[in-house]
C-alpha angles and dihedrals in degrees: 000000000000088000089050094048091050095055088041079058105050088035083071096041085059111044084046086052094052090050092050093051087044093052093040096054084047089058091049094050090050102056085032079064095038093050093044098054098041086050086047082063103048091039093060090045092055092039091057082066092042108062092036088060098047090042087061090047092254110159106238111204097179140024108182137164108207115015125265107221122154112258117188119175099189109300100355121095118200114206124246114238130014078225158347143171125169129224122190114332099334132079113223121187154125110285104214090226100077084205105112132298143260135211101207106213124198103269097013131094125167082204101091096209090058087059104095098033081052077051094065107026086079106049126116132195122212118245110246093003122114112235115247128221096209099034119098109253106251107239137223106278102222094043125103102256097049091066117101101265086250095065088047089058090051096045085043096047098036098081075059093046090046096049087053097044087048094031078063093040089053098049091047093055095050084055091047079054098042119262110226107217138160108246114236093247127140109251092170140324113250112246112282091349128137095271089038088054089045100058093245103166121203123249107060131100117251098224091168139040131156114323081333116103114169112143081204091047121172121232088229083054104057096036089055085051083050102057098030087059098045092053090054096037123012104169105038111092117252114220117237123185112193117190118219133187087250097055135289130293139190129229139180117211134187103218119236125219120241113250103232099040100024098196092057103090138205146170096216101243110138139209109261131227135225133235090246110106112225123260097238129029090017091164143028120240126255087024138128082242099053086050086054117040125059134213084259091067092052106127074015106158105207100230095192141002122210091344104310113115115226102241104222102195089070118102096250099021089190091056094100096033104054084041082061102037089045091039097054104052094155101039125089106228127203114237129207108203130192115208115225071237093068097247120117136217152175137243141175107225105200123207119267115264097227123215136217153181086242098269145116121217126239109233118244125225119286094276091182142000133205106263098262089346116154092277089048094051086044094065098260113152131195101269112030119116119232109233097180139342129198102338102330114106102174097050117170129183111271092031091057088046088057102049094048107031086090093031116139106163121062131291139223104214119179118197136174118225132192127017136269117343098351088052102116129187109242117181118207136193106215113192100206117225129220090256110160112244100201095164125052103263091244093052091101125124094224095050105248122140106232122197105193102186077064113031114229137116122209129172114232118232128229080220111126107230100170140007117220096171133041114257120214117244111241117247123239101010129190116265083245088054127089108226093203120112117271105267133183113308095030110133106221099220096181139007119200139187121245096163130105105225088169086130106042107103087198090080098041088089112103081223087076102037098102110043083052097055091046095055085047091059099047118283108235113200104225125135083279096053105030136180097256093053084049091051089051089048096052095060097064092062115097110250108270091043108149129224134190098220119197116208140191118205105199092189084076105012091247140150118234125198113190132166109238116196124199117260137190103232130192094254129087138221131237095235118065099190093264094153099212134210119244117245102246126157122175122236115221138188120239104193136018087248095053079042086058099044094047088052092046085056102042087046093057098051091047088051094038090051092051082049102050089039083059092048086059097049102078091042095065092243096118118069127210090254087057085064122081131195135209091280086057091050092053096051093045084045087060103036084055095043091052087060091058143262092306099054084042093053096051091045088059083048097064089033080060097052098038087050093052109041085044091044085054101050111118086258115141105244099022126083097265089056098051093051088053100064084042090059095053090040087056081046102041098035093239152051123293115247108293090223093051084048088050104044086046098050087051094049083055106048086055093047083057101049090051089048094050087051097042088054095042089045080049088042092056100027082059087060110044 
């Protein structure tokens, strides 16, 4: 027994062994590819240089990637390249500082103190003949300076040249290989967002947004569009022009910041799923769905539900089905599958069992309406307050999104509106439409609840308006707290988790990890973490979960602590724990020549997005977060090289562009400044003043080294 424990043992130390190596070896080749195709980059650019310089007959004395300058911490002397050799008359290495490159031409130093001594270092003087004060010293013919100014122009701009030509190769070769992308089409319009006031309806392909026109248009595409323009211009309306099967239409949408970062913009149209169920996890567990479903259905497309087939030649094939599936809470529905073996089966999907804290939620004011929807043509206006609806005259917030989510007859509908002494009763009559929701009506960022078949937006309150289940009275309050159980009116402040849920295998999943961690330290309802994130939290506790709930009671001004436990309760939700698959297609080139055309334009919009991003730097519309740092380019390299050679390829695309357009800006020291003074030297006949160069370059060279500091401290500071 002691022998068979021992290999068993040792069995375990050396299969943990082998997967360390393994994932040790995985690591290596990553950064290997990470650091090859970021120093790719840099090379052509060099060589650009390079070979300019060599056609026009320039000395060149180093070619180095990296630079090699000398680093010392106390005793300890690093050494200054990872490698070198010479051939012929040029130095080429590895410079120890991963930061650029260089190409060191006879007569030309980027190192301002080196200047004059470079100066020097290529002056001849002219055999029997007498030096003159006044005359020009004759220079070294195969240095930098002795070259007619328009040489020089072509050996400064080629390493740009070289970082387009190769920015538009890049991005040729990732189409000859298939690009994955997720197609700009309109799953769904997040509740009482731009695109949901507008009346944008799911199921049709955005082909133009902005400046931007692809009628194969990425969604990355049109979301970076989106928040580019909203940061230049957030109130002016941005164009959008969404093609149908039915035909195209225009529409003109004022962007909406994001809640928790206000200058990112966006105009709420969402990437749609499809009715395929994901390979793994295809369920969530301690769902309808997970009781339902077997390993077997795992990558299953649902071919029908209750009887209706999915047509898949639509645009959005889902369209019908998740309307059906979102607008049916309370309904089983009968679902066709089809196995990724062939064989097909089917199941009955019953509705969600919701849960609670034993409380209802008061109803907000109307916070949007459709442009000329059903509310709107009733008569509904932003502000006023629902008392009632149909024959329900204690309506609250999630109740009233479940009975008229599905609604098809009209409906009576009462609101106050105004405050005080001016409020007035109004009753409507609202005829609800056939409008697709394609997305649960609480799914919305901001936290507002949206009914499309009847076209208004309210924001749920964390305002108690009726107790349906006892709460405990926390023990051993503090003396400014009221020990009395939480009652209507009540305005829940923070929720937060008491509970050990070491053993429930439900919130294992990473997935999870944050909102959990959030709800242990204590969930604060703002326009971030808002009510309706809490309520969806909430449904994946176990019931008897308990919650510290603090309270404030606005009759007296108090603070209330109070114990909630989780509760089943007789209402359903509108997810049923079905984990979908992401529409995604992959966009690939047929020809070289089609090869060519995708990378040009891919090319341009990369290069047209690094100059539009420096237009609005001046202005003050980019922030410091918006900036990222070498740190920030290796960790988007290798989140891009761990998705394979295509997203790799596109990333070095952008890297190109950004290289060359940043190389080129009218900076001393870099590219741009050097081609400055070249510029005024073509114009004037002769060479600027050697001290102005010289003060310049060295202004420059500081600017860039705070910069260099201020982008590395953001780097880090992103990360901590």
């Amino acid at each position: 027994m002691l022998l068979e424990l021992l290999s068993t043992h040792l069995l375990l130390a050396a299969e943990d062994s082998s997967n360390f190596l393994v994932s040790l070896l995985s690591s290596f080749a990553l950064y290997g590819r990470v650091a090859l195709g970021i120093g790719l980059v840099i090379f052509v650019h060099e060589l650009g240089h390079f070979v300019a310089a060599k056609t026009f007959g320039v000395k060149c004395e180093k070619f180095y990637v990296g630079f090699d300058v000398p680093i010392r911490l106390g005793p300890i002397k690093f050494p200054r390249t990872l490698g070198k050799f010479r051939y012929g008359e040029t130095e080429y290495g590895i410079g120890i500082v991963p930061l650029g490159g260089y190409v060191k031409m006879l007569g030309q130093d980027d190192d301002p103190r080196k200047q004059e001594e470079e100066a020097k270092r290529i002056q001849i003087e002219s055999e029997g003949e007498e030096p003159e004060e006044q005359a020009a010293p004759k220079l070294d013919p195969r240095s930098f300076p002795a070259k007619p100014v328009w040489q020089r122009m072509i050996i400064i701009s080629a390493g740009v040249v070289m970082n387009v030509i190769t920015g538009v190769l890049f991005a040729a070769i990732a189409y000859g290989y298939g690009v994955a992308y997720s197609p700009a089409i309109v799953g769904g319009v997040v509740p009482g967002g731009p695109a949901w006031q507008a009346g944008i309806e799911p199921g049709g392909k955005v082909v133009s947004v902005g400046t931007w026109s692809d009628p194969e248009m990425h969604f990355r595409e049109m979301k970076m569009e989106i928040l580019t323009d909203g940061l230049e211009n957030p109130d002016k309306p941005i164009d959008v022009e969404i093609k149908y099967e039915n035909g195209t239409r225009n529409f003109e949408l004022v962007t909406q910041p994001r809640p928790e970062m206000k200058d990112a913009r966006m105009i709420g149209i969402a990437i749609p799923n499809i009715a395929t169920l994901a390979a793994t996890p295809y369920t969530l567990q301690g769902t309808v769905a997970s009781q339902t479903f077997t390993e077997q259905d795992g990558g299953a497309s649902i071919i029908a539900y209750d009887g209706t087939p999915i047509n898949e030649q639509a645009i959005v094939p889902g369209t019908p089905f998740f309307d059906y599936l979102y607008s049916n809470p309370n309904k089983t529905i009968q679902l066709t599958l089809r196995r990724t073996d062939g064989s097909e089966r089917s199941v009955a999907l019953p509705p969600q069992p919701s849960k609670s804290l034993g409380a209802r939620f008061a109803i907000g004011p109307i916070v949007a309406l459709v442009e000329n929807g059903p509310a709107a043509k009733a008569g509904m206006q932003v502000g006023d307050v629902i008392q009632s609806y149909g024959d329900t005259t204690d309506p609250d917030a999630y109740g009233m999104a479940t009975d008229l989510v599905g609604v098809k007859d009209t409906v009576n509908v009462t609101v106050k509106r105004g405050k005080g002494a001016d409020a007035k009763t109004i009753d409507l009559a609202i005829t609800p439409v056939a409008s697709p929701q394609t997305l649960p009506p609480n799914q919305s960022i901001a936290g507002e609840i949206a009914i499309n078949a009847v076209g208004f937006a309210y924001q749920p309150q964390p305002v108690i308006s009726k107790i349906i289940a006892e709460a405990k009275t926390a023990a051993g309050d503090a003396t400014d707290s009221d020990t009395e159980s939480l009652q209507p009116g009540d305005e829940i402040k923070e929720v937060r988790l008491t509970s050990s849920l070491a053993d429930n295998e439900a919130l294992n999943d990473e997935r999870f990890k944050m909102i959990m961690e959030q709800l242990r330290s204590g969930w604060t309802i703002n326009p971030v973490s808002t009510l309706n994130a809490l309520i969806e939290t909430i449904q994946l506790l176990p019931a008897g979960t308990e919650l510290k709930v603090i309270a404030n009671r606005s009759s007296n001004n108090q603070v209330i602590e109070s114990t909630l436990v989780v509760s089943s309760d007789d209402r359903h939700q509108f997810e049923r724990g079905i984990a979908f698959t992401p529409t995604e297609s992959i966009q690939q080139a047929t020809s070289l020549g089609s090869a060519l055309t995708l990378g040009v334009k891919e090319g341009y919009r990369r290069f047209t997005d690094v100059i539009r991003f420096l237009r609005m730097l001046p202005r003050g519309k980019i922030k410091l977060r918006h900036v990222g740092g070498p740190l920030e380019i290796v960790n988007i390299a290798k989140n891009e090289a761990e998705k394979g050679i295509s997203p790799q390829l596109m990333f070095l695309t952008m890297l190109s562009m950004n290289l060359a357009i940043l190389n080129f800006l009218p900076i001393p020291a870099l590219d741009g400044g050097h081609m400055v003074f070249l510029i005024y030297e073509l114009v004037a006949g002769k060479r600027a003043n050697e001290q102005l160069e010289f003060r310049l370059t060295l202004a420059g060279v500081l600017a860039l080294l705070v910069l260099m500091v201020v982008v590395f401290a953001n780097d880090i500071l992103r990360h901590l």
